[in-house]
N, C-alpha and C positions, 0 to 999 in steps of 0.2 A: 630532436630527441637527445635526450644529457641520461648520465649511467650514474646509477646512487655507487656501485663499487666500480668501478672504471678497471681496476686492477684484476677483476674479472676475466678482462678482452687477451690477457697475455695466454688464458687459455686455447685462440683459436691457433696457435702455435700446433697442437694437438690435428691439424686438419693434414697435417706433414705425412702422419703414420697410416691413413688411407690411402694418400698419393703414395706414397711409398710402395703401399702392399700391391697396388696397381700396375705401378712401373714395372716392379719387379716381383716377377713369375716366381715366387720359393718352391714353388709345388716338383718336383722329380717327373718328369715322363718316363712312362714304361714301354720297352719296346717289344712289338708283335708283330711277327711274320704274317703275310700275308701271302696266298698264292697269287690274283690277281687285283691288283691296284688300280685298274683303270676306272672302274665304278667308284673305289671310294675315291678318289680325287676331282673328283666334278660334287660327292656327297661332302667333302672339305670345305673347298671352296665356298659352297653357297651355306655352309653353318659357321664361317667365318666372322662371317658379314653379322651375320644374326651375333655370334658372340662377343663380339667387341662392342654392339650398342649394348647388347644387357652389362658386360663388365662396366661400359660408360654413367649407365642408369642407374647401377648400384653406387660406383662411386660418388654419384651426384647425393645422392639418398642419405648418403653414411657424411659427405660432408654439410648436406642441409641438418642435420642430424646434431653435429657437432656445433656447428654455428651458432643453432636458434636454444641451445642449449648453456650456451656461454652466451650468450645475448639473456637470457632468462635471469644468469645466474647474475649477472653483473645490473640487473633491477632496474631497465629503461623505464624513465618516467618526462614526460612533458615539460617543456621548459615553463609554459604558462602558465606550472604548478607553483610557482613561486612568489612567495608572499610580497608586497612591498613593502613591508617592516622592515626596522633599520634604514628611514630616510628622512631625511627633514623636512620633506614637504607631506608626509602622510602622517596622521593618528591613528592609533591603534585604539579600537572601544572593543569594550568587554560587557557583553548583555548577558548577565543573570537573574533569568525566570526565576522570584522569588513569590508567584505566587503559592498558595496553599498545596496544591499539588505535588513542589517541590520538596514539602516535610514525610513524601514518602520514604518507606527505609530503602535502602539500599542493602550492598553487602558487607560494607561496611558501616555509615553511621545513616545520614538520611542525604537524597538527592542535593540539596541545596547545599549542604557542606563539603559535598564532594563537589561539585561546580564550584565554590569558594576556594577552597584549598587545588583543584586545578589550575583557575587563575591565579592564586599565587605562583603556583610554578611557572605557568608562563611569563609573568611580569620578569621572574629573577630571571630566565633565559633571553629574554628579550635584551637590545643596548640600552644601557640605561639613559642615553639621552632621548629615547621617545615618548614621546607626547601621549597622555590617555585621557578615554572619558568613559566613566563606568553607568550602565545604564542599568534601571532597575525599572519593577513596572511601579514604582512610587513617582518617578520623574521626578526626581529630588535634588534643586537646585544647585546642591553645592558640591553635586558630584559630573556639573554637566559644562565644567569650565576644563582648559586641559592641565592635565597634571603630570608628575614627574613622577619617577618609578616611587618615590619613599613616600609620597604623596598618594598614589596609586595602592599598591600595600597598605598605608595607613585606611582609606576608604573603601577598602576590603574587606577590614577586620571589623571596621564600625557599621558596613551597612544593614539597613532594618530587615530582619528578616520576613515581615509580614509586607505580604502585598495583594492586591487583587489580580483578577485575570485581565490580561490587556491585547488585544489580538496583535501578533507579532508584527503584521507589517506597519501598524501605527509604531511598534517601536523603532522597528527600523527606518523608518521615515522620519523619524525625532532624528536621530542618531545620523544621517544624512545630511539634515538640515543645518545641526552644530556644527558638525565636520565643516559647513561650508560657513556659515558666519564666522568662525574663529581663523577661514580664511587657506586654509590647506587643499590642497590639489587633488590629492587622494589619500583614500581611507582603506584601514582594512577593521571588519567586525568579527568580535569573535560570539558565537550565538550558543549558552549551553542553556538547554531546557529539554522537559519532557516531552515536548510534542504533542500535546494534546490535542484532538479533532475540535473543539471546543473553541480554541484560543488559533489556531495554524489559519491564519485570514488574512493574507498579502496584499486583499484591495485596496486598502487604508497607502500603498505604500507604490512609489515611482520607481522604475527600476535606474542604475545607476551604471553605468559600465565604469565608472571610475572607483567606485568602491567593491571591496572585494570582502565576500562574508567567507566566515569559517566558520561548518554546523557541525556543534560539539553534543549529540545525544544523550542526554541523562534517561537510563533503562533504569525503572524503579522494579524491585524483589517481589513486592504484590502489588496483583491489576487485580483486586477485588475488591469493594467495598457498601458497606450498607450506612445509609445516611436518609435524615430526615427533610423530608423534601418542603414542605410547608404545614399550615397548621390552619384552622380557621374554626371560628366557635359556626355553632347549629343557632343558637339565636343570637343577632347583634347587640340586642341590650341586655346585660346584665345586672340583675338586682340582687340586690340583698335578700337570701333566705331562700333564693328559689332555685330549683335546678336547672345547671344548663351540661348542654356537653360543650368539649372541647375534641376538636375529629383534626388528627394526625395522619399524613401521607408517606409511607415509609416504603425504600426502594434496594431490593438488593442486587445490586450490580457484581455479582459472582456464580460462580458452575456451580455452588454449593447450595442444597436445600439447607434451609435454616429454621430450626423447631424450640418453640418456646421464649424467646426472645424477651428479655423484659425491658419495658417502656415504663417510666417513670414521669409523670406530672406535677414540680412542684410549683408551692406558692408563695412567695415572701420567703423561700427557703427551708419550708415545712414541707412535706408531701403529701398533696393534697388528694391523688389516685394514682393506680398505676395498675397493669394490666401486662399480658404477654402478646406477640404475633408469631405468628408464622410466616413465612416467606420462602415462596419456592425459589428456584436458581434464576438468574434473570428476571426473576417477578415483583409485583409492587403489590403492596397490601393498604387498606384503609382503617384506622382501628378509631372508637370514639370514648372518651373516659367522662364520665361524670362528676361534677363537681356544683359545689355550693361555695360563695361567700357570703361572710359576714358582717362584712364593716363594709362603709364606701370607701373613694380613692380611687388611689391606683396599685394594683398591684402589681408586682414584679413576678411572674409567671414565665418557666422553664418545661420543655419538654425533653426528656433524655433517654439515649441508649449507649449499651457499650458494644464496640469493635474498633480493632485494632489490624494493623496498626496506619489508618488516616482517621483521624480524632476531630478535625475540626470542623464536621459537619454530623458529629455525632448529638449538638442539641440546639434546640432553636429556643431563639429567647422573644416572648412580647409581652405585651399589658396589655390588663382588662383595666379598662376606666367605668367606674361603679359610681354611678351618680346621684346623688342625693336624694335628686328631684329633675325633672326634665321640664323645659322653658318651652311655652306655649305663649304667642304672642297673635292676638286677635286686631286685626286692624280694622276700623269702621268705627260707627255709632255705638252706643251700647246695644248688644243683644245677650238676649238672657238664656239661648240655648247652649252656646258652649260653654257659658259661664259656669252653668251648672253641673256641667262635667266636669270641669277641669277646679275650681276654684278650690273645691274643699276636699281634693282630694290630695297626700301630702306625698305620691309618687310628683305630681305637677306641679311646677312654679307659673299660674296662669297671670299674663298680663295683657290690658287692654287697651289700644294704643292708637291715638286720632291718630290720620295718617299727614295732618298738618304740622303735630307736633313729634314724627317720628325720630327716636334713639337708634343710630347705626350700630353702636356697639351693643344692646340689646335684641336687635333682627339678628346680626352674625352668630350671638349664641343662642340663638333659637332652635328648638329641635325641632319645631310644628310651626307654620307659619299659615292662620285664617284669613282668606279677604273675604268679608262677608260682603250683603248684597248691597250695604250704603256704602264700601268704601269705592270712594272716586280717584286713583292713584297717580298721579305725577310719571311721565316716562322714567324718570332717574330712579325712583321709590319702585318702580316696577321689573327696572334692570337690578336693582339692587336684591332686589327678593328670587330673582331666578340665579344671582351668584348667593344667594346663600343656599338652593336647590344645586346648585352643578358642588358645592362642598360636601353635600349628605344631608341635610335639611328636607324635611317634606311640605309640600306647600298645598294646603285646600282654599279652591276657588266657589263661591258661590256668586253665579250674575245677576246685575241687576236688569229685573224686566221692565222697568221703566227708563232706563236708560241702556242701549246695546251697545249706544260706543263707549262705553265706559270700559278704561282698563283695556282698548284695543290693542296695545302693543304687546302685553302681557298673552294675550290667546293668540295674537300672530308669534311669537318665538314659539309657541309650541302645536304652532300648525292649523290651527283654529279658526274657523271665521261664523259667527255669531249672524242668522241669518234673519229669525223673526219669530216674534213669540207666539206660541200654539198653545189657546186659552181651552182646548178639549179635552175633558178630563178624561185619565185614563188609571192607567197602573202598570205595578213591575210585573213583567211576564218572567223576567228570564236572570240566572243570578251565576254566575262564572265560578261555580265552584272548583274547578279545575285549576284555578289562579292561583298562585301562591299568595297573592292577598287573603283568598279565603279558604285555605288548605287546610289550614291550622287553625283555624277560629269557627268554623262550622264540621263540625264532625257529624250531625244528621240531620236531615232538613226534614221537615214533617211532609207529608202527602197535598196539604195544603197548606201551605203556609203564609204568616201576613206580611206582607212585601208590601213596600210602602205604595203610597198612592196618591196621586199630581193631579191637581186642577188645571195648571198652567204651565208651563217650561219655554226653553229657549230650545229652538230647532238651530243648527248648528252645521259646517262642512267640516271634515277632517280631513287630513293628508295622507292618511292610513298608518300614522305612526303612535297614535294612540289605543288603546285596549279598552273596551268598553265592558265592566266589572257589572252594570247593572244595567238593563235593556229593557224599554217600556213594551207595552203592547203595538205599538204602532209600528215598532223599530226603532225606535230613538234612542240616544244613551242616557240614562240618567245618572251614571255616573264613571267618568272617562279616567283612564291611569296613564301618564308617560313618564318613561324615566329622562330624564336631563343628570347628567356627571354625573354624581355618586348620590344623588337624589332621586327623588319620585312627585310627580303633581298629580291632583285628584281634583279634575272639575267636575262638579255637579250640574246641571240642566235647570235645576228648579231651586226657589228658595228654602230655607226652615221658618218660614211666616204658613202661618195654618192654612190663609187665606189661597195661598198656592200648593203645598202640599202637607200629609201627614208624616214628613219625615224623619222629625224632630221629636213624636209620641213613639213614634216606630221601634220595636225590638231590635232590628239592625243598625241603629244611628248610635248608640254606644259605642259599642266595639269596633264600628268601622273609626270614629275619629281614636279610638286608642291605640289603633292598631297605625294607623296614619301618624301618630305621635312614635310610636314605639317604634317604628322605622327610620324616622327620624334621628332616633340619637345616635346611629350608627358610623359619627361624621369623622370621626377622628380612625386613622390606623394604628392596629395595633402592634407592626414590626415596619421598622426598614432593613437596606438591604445596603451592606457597605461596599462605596465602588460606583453604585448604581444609582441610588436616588440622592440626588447631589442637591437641590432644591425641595425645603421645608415651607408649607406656606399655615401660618399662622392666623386666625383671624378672632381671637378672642383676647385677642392686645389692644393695650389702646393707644392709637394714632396721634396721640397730646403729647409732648413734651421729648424731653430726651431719655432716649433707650439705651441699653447696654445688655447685650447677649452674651451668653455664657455656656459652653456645653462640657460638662465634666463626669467624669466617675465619679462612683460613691467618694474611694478615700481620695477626690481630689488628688491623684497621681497625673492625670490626663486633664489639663483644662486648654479646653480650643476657642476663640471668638469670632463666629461665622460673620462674613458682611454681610448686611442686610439693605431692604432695601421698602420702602411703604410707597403702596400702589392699590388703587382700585379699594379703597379701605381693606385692607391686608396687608400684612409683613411678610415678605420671602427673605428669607434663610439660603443663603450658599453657603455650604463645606466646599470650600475650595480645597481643602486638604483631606485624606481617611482616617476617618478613625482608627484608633493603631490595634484594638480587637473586639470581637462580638462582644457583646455584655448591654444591661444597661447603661444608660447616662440621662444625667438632668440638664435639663434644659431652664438657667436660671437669665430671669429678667431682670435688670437693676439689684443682683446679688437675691433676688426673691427668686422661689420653686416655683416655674410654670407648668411642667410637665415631666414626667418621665419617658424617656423614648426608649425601645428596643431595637437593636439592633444585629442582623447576623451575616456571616459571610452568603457571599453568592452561591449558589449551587454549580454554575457554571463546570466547574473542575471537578463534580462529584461524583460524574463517572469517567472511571478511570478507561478511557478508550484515546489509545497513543495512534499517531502516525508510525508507519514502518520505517525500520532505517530507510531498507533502500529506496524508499518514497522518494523522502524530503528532497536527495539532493535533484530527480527529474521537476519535482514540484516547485522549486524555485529556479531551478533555470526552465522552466515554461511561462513564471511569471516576470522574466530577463535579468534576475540577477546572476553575478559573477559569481559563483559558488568554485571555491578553490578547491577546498577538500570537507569531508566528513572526516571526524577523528572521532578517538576514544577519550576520554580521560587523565588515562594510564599513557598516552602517548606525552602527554608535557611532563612527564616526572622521566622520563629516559634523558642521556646524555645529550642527546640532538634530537627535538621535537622535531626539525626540518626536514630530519631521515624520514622519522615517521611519516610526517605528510604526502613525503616524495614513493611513498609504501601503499599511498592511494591509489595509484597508478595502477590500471590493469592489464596493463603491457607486456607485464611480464606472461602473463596469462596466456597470451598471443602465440607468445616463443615454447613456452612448454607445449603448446596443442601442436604448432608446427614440427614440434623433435617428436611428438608422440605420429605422426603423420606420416614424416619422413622414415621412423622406425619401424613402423604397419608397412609401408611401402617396400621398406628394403626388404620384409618378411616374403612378401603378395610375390617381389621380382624370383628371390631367388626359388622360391616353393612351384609354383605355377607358369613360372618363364622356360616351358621346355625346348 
C-alpha cells in the first residue's frame, strides 16, 4: 500500500494528545466526608478494575479514530495501480470508439471529440519517448505501426471520424497481437468508448496478463433516439404506372410518446409521398406510403425522418430497379403454350432455348426459367439452372412421361423422386388459397369452379419440403412450390399437351405462369448495409475478357476498386475497405454504369443502451483482463493524470468507515458503559 499525499502521515503526531489526556488525570477530585468507609472501600476496589478497562477502551477508540482518519486523508492506493508507461519495453495504444454512436452530444461538443482531445492530453503528459499505436474501429494501416509522440498527435488530428460497430474484444485482440509482432514485452491500452450493450463482446479476445487496459467511459447527454430501422416494398416487382407501397419500420427508443412525426419518401430527389407516425415511449410502429413510377431504371430512393440530436440513422437509402421487360427463357422443343403468353406481351422479353445450344449469360439474367416436357438436360445445365433459383430466379418444371429419369438430378436437389405414371384420369379437387401464391391473385373462387383436369401425371415421393399449391382428387400434387435461396420452383405432375391434361385451356394456367414470372424478378437487393455485407455477387457480367470494377459517388469524390474474383459463372466483389458514408454509389464496369447500389449504416448502435460504469471494470476482469483503473475524461487535462488514477483506489473508503466506527464506539463506551 503506497499514500498519494504521504505528508498526510505527520498528522498521526495528533495520537500524542489522547495519550496525553490519559496519562494525566486534569479533572480536580472533590472531597466528602464520609462516616463509615468500610463498605465503600471494597465498592472502590472492585469499580477500579472496571474503570481503567473502559479509560483503556476509549483510548484505543479515540486513537483507532485518529489513525484511520489520517490514513484516509493521506489517499492509500495499491501499488499495482500503476501504469507501465514510461518504459522501453511497453507501448502505449489508444482505442477510440469512432463508431456512429460516438457523434452523440455531450456537454460539451459530441463523445468522439471529447475522447480525441482527451487523448491529446494524455499523449502531451505521457514521456515523449514512448512508443504508440492508435486504434480505430477502421483498423487502418497506417496507424497500426508504432509511433512517436509528434507522430501520435499528428494521427489524432487526421483520424476518420466514421466507422462501424466492431465488438471490442476483436479490437483489443488486434491491439494485443501488434503489441506483440512489433516485438515489446508489455502493453498498456487506453479504451475510450460508450459502452454500448451492442458492441461490449470480449469473446472475440484472449486475455492477457501482460497487457494492462485503461477504461476511459464516454457518458453521452441523451440515451433517446428514434431511427429508421428497415424498409421493404409490399410487391417485389415494380412497374411502370402501377401502384406499389413501400412499408417503413420505425422505432422509438425513448420515455417519450411521440405524436405526429413526419416521414418523408423521396425519389430521384422529388418527393414522391410522405405521411406522419405515431410512436409511443419504447414503441415501434409500421407505416406504408404509396407510390407510382414512371420511367424504367433505377431509381435513387430515400426514406427520412427528423430527431435530434443522433442523425445517422435518421434515413435509409435504396433502389427500385424498374425493368423494361422481364426475361423468360423456355428450354426444350418448340411449344406453343408459353409462347403465347409470354411472346407478345411487351412487360416480357420471351426466349426459346435448345438446351444443346444453351447461353450462360442469358439463363443468369433470366427472371422465369421453363423446362418443358422435351427438354433432356445435362447435370451441369441443371446445377446451373438451380443457381440461378438460389439468386431469386423462379424455375417451372414440367416432366416428361415418357421418360422419368429425365432431368433426375434436377428433382433429387429438391427432394423429389419421380415414381411412375398414373394414366387415370382425374381432376383438381383442392387449390391453396391460403398461399401467398394465391393470396393476391384469387380474391373469390366461385362455388364451382373449373379447375383443370388430367388424363395422365407423374406420381411422385416428396421429402416434405415442398408445398403442394394444387392437389388432385386422388391426393396427388399437381402442382408442387419450394423455395431454394432467394428463389422459388414450381413442378407440375402433368403436361400442357391436351393429350395429358386441360391445363393449358384452363382459366388458372395464365396467371399462375405470370405470377411465377413476377416472382422472379425480385433477384437483385435493394439496400446494403456498411460494415456488414462485405461480398457482392454479380451475375449478369460477362465472364469474356478483362474487367475493371469501379465503386464511386455521384460527384466522383469517393472512388474504391473492389477485388474481384469469377467463379461458378459469377463475379464476387470484396470491399475490403467501408465505404466512408451511407448514400448511393455506382457500380461501374470497364468505366460503364452497371448498377446503382444503396447503401446504409448498420442499425447496430441505434439503440442507445450503454453498459453501467460500475459494470465494465467487474466485466472485464471476469473475462481476465488487467483493468488498472476506470477514469473520467477530465482526469488527463489535470496536472498529474497519475494522481487521478491513484484516486481510483477505494481504500480510502476503508479508513473513513473505520474512524466513523471507532467514533460510534467511543459514543456506545462512554454513554452505556456504567
Amino acid at each position: 500500500m503506497r499514500f498519494l499525499y504521504p505528508n498526510m502521515l505527520w498528522g498521526l503526531l495528533a495520537l500524542l494528545i489522547p495519550i496525553a489526556i490519559h496519562l494525566f488525570n486534569f479533572r480536580r477530585h472533590k472531597l466528602v466526608y464520609f462516616s463509615n468507609t468500610a463498605v465503600l472501600r471494597s465498592i472502590q476496589q472492585e469499580n477500579a478494575k472496571t474503570r481503567k478497562l473502559k479509560y483503556l477502551v476509549t483510548l484505543l477508540l479515540r486513537c483507532l479514530f485518529i489513525v484511520a482518519l489520517v490514513l484516509a486523508f493521506a489517499f492509500p492506493y495499491r501499488p499495482d495501480k500503476q501504469l507501465n508507461v514510461n518504459t522501453a519495453d511497453n507501448i502505449v495504444g489508444i482505442y477510440i470508439d469512432n463508431s456512429m454512436s460516438m457523434k452523440g452530444q455531450s456537454r460539451r461538443t459530441t463523445l468522439l471529440e471529447d475522447a480525441r482531445q482527451s487523448a491529446r492530453d494524455l499523449v502531451h503528459k505521457l514521456n515523449p519517448s514512448n512508443r504508440y499505436l492508435l486504434m480505430t474501429n477502421n483498423f487502418e494501416v497506417q496507424n497500426e505501426y508504432p509511433m512517436n509522440q509528434e507522430e501520435m498527435l499528428d494521427q489524432l488530428d487526421r483520424m476518420n471520424p466514421d466507422g462501424g460497430p466492431v465488438p471490442m474484444g476483436e479490437v483489443i485482440d488486434r491491439f494485443k497481437m501488434l503489441a506483440q509482432q512489433h516485438g515489446f514485452t508489455t502493453s498498456t491500452l487506453f479504451v475510450y468508448s460508450d459502452f454500448q450493450h451492442n458492441t461490449f463482446d470480449l469473446s472475440a479476445a484472449k486475455a492477457d496478463t501482460a497487457m494492462q487496459v485503461v477504461v476511459v467511459p464516454m457518458i453521452p447527454e441523451f440515451t433517446s433516439n428514434i431511427y429508421i430501422d428497415t424498409v421493404w416494398l409490399s410487391s417485389p416487382i415494380v412497374q411502370p404506372g402501377l401502384t406499389n407501397d413501400i412499408n417503413v419500420h420505425i422505432v422509438n427508443q425513448g420515455d417519450k410518446e411521440v405524436k405526429g412525426l413526419p416521414v418523408n419518401f423521396t425519389m430521384n430527389g422529388a418527393t414522391a409521398a410522405s405521411t406522419t407516425v405515431d410512436l409511443e415511449k419504447n414503441g415501434e410502429a409500421e407505416i406504408a406510403m404509396q407510390f407510382v413510377v414512371d420511367e424504367t431504371g433505377e431509381q435513387r430512393c430515400s426514406v427520412g425522418l427528423m430527431d435530434h440530436p443522433i442523425t445517422f440513422d435518421d434515413s435509409f437509402h435504396f433502389v427500385i430497379s424498374v425493368k423494361p421487360s422481364l426475361s423468360v427463357v423456355e428450354l426444350g422443343s418448340e411449344s406453343p403454350y408459353c409462347f403465347l403468353i409470354f411472346e407478345d406481351d411487351e412487360q416480357f422479353q420471351y426466349t426459346l432455348m435448345e438446351p444443346s445450344h444453351f447461353d450462360l449469360t442469358t439463363l443468369s439474367q433470366a427472371q422465369l426459367l421453363i423446362v418443358n416436357e422435351t427438354a433432356d438436360l445435362n447435370e451441369t445445365l441443371q446445377q446451373t439452372l438451380m443457381d440461378a433459383v438460389s439468386e431469386g430466379a423462379s424455375l417451372v418444371v414440367f416432366p416428361s412421361l415418357d421418360n422419368l429419369k429425365s432431368n433426375t438430378y434436377l428433382y433429387n436437389r429438391l427432394g423429389l423422386t419421380l415414381m411412375e405414371a398414373d394414366t387415370n384420369a382425374t381432376a383438381t379437387e383442392d387449390l391453396a388459397l391460403q398461399h401467398a401464391f394465391f393470396s393476391d391473385m384469387i380474391l373469390d373462387l366461385p362455388q364451382h369452379p373449373d379447375l383443370p383436369k388430367v388424363k395422365c401425371h407423374v406420381r411422385l415421393k416428396t421429402n416434405g419440403l415442398a408445398t403442394a399449391l394444387l392437389t388432385l382428387q386422388n391426393a396427388d400434387p399437381l402442382l408442387l412450390s419450394e423455395q431454394v435461396g432467394k428463389g422459388q420452383v414450381f413442378v407440375f405432375t402433368t403436361t400442357l399437351h391436351p393429350d395429358c391434361s386441360d391445363l393449358a385451356d384452363n382459366a388458372l394456367f395464365v396467371p399462375t405462369m405470370v405470377k411465377t414470372a413476377l416472382l422472379g424478378g425480385q433477384a437483385g437487393r435493394i439496400f446494403y448495409t456498411i460494415g456488414i455485407d462485405k461480398v457482392l455477387i454479380l451475375n449478369d457480367v460477362s465472364l469474356i475478357g478483362d474487367r475493371q470494377f469501379l465503386f464511386a459517388n455521384a460527384d466522383r469524390s469517393f472512388e474504391m476498386m473492389p477485388a474481384s474474383d469469377a467463379r461458378n459463372n459469377k463475379v464476387y466483389l470484396y470491399l475490403n475497405d467501408n465505404l466512408p458514408s451511407a448514400g448511393f454509389y455506382d457500380l461501374l464496369v470497364n468505366d460503364t454504369l452497371n448498377r446503382v447500389t444503396a447503401w446504409n449504416e448498420s442499425r447496430v448502435e441505434s439503440r442507445m443502451d450503454f453498459i453501467d460504469r460500475d459494470d465494465i471494470e467487474p466485466a472485464m476482469k471476469k473475462a481476465g483482463f488487467n483493468v488498472a483503473a476506470v477514469l473520467d475524461i477530465t482526469d488527463f487535462a489535470t496536472d498529474d493524470w497519475v494522481d487521478a488514477m491513484a484516486r481510483q483506489s477505494s481504500q480510502w473508503k476503508l479508513f473513513v468507515l473505520i474512524a466513523l466506527l471507532a467514533l460510534l464506539g467511543e459514543v456506545a463506551v462512554l454513554r452505556f458503559w456504567k
